[in-house]
C-alpha positions, 0 to 999 in steps of 0.5 A: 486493525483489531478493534477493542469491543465497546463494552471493554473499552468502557470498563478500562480506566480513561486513557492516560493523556499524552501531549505531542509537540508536533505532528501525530504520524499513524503508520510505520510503511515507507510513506510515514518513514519518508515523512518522518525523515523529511520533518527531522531535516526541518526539525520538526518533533512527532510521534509515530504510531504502528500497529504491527511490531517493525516498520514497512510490516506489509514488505516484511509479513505479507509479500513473497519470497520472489517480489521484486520492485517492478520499477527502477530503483530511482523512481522507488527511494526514499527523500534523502537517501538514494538505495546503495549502488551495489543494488541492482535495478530492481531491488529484490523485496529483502534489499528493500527491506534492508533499504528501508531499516537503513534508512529509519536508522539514518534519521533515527526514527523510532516508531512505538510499535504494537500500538493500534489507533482505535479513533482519531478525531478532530476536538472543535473545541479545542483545536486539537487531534486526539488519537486514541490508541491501545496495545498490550503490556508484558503481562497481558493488559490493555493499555490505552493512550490518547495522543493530543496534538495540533496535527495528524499525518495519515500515513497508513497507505492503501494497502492497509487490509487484504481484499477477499471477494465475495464469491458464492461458495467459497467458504465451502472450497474444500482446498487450502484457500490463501490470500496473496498476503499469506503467500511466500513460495510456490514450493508448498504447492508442488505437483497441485492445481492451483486458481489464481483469483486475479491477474495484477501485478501479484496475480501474475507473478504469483502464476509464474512462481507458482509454475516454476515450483512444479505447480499447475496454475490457472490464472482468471481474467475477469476484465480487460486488463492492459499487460506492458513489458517490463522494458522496452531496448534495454529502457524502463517502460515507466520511465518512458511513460514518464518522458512521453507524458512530459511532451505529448498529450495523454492520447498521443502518449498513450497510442504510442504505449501500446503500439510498443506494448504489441510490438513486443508481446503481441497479440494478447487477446490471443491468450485470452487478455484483451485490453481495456478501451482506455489507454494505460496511462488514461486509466492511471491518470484518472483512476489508479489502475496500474497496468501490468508489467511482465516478469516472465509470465507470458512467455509460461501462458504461451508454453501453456504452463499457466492457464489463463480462465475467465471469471469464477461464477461460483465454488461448487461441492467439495473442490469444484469451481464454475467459471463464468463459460460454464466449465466446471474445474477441480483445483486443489487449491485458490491464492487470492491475488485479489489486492488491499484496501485502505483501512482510513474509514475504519478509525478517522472519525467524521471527517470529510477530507477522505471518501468512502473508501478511504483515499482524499477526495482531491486527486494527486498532486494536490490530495496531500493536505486537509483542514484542520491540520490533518496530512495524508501520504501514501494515497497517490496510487503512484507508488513510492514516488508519489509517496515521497513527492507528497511527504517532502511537500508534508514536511515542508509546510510543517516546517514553516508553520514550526519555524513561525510558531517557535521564534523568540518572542519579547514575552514569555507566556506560560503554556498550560496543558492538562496532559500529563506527559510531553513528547518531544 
């Protein structure tokens, strides 16, 4: 998010006031596609603002070539449209995207792209969100837009910023450093040695890609981490997470999940990735960490094509980096698989729905309603499922509030509105 400096702000003429009939959604990912969707099936209007110039600009500008959706694809669509039965079970990132085009197409959602939310804030006074919004003209100019309207739906998701760590010396790393973001193919590292910082889903994968195009990576464990196999006979270890969840308690479930879990990868410690006390579910269930599920690359760290080291102490002179068991490496260069953040405290003012660090206060399933008519999708770190439970649940209570505010009354009362500009 690029925010206008105050001074220029102030020297701009006040922002031309447009009034929304209906919901203001901030965000154009999948989280505020599948609200818009879901509101056009209740015949709700909004409005939708993204900031960057297409729809779901974190699958189309910031993944990797490789990315595929580490669940089946049941649990990853959208409310209302199933992803084509050609596709097959993990769609790769390119059929998502194209899902996802489709899909805007279908219900006609139309975004006002390039646009920015600078603040939103809710009026006391008069009952209202005003979103304050700025993009660039054709010819270089700055326009600004306050949106006004009854309802606010956060729609910007977690993954809204790169996270890069403070790690003492890494502004001095004389090597090409890139942030998992930036990433897109192992190739433009052929023949290098390359730290990988993080062994999550992307840590992980990237490692592996980066292996398969000629490179030497080392990937760090900092912490214990729990590592699954993707499937388990043939069945989706999600969709059996799911299945036991449903009939066993968490501890039972979890036991079993990790008995399977060693049963077909083994010993892990072994490679230097020890599991946390808490189950994968456990820790799912209270704090969003998801664990890891294989694509190939334990099978490369067995081969000792990847190296798995412990945590980066520092980045030494010129290419150097001393890790936390006092080795010192030379590597060439260092991919930052080190996650995103949510960007909600960045410009949703005073507002007690959201913590700190930008998720709803109240955890999934209940976190996708506030007061003041202000919504949140997106936030359940339970993936495009959870998203898509929580804008169906979004849409609907819009819904009936829109239905009762628009029945036909005995008397007509004028409206009056000191906007200048009516979206339908």
């Amino acid at each position: 998010m690029v925010l206008l400096p105050a001074d220029r702000m102030d020297s701009l003429f006040s922002p031309r006031c447009v009034w929304v009939n209906g919901p203001i959604i901030v965000g154009a990912g999948p989280s505020g596609l599948a609200v818009a969707a879901c509101l056009r099936e209740q015949g709700v209007p909004y409005v939708m603002l993204e900031r960057a110039d297409c729809i779901a600009s974190l699958w189309q500008r910031r993944t990797y070539d490789r990315l595929k959706l580490h669940l089946p694809k049941q649990f990853c669509q959208l409310p209302r449209m199933p992803f084509p039965d050609h596709y097959p079970e993990y769609p790769t990132r390119r059929q998502f995207i194209d899902y996802l085009e489709d899909y805007a197409a279908a219900f006609e959602i139309k975004p006002e792209f390039s646009t920015t939310v600078q603040s939103a804030r809710y009026d006391e006074t008069s009952g209202l969100w005003r979103v304050l919004s700025s993009s660039t003209s054709a010819s270089g100019d700055v326009v600004v837009m306050e949106y006004i309207g009854r309802w606010l739906v956060v729609a910007t998701g977690e993954n809204a910023e790169s996270v890069v760590p403070d790690i003492p010396g890494l502004e001095g790393f004389e090597g090409k450093v890139t942030h998992v973001s930036d990433y897109k193919s192992g190739d433009a590292y052929r023949g290098q040695r390359v730290l990988v910082v993080g062994c999550g889903n992307s840590g992980m994968e990237v490692s592996l890609d980066l292996c398969e195009h000629g490179a030497r990576p080392a990937m760090v464990v900092r912490d214990a981490v729990h590592v699954m196999p993707r499937e388990v006979l043939g069945k989706s270890v999600f969709e059996l997470a799911v299945l036991l969840m449903l009939w066993l308690p968490l501890w039972l479930a979890d036991r079993i999940m990790i008995l399977l879990s060693w049963l077909v990868l083994g010993d892990l410690a072994r490679l230097g990735m020890r599991r946390p006390a808490a189950g994968p579910l456990e820790l799912k269930e209270m704090h969003g960490r998801t664990p890891v599920l294989d694509c190939g690359a334990l099978a490369r760290i067995r081969a000792g094509d990847i190296d798995v080291v412990p945590a980066v102490k520092g980045f030494g002179k010129g290419t150097m980096v001393e890790l936390a068991d006092g080795r010192v490496l030379a590597f060439d260069a260092v991919v930052l698989a080190t996650g995103y953040r949510s960007n909600v405290p960045q410009w949703l003012q005073v507002n007690d729905f959201f913590n700190k660090d930008g998720y709803p206060k109240t955890a999934f399933p209940h976190g996708w309603k506030g007061q003041q008519g202000l919504y949140a999708v997106g936030f359940t770190r339970r993936g495009l499922s959870g998203a898509s439970a929580d804008a169906v649940r979004i849409a609907k209570d819009l819904g009936n509030v829109w239905r009762e505010e628009t029945k036909p009354t005995k008397r007509a009362g004028a409206c009056h509105r000191r906007c200048i500009s009516v979206v339908f």
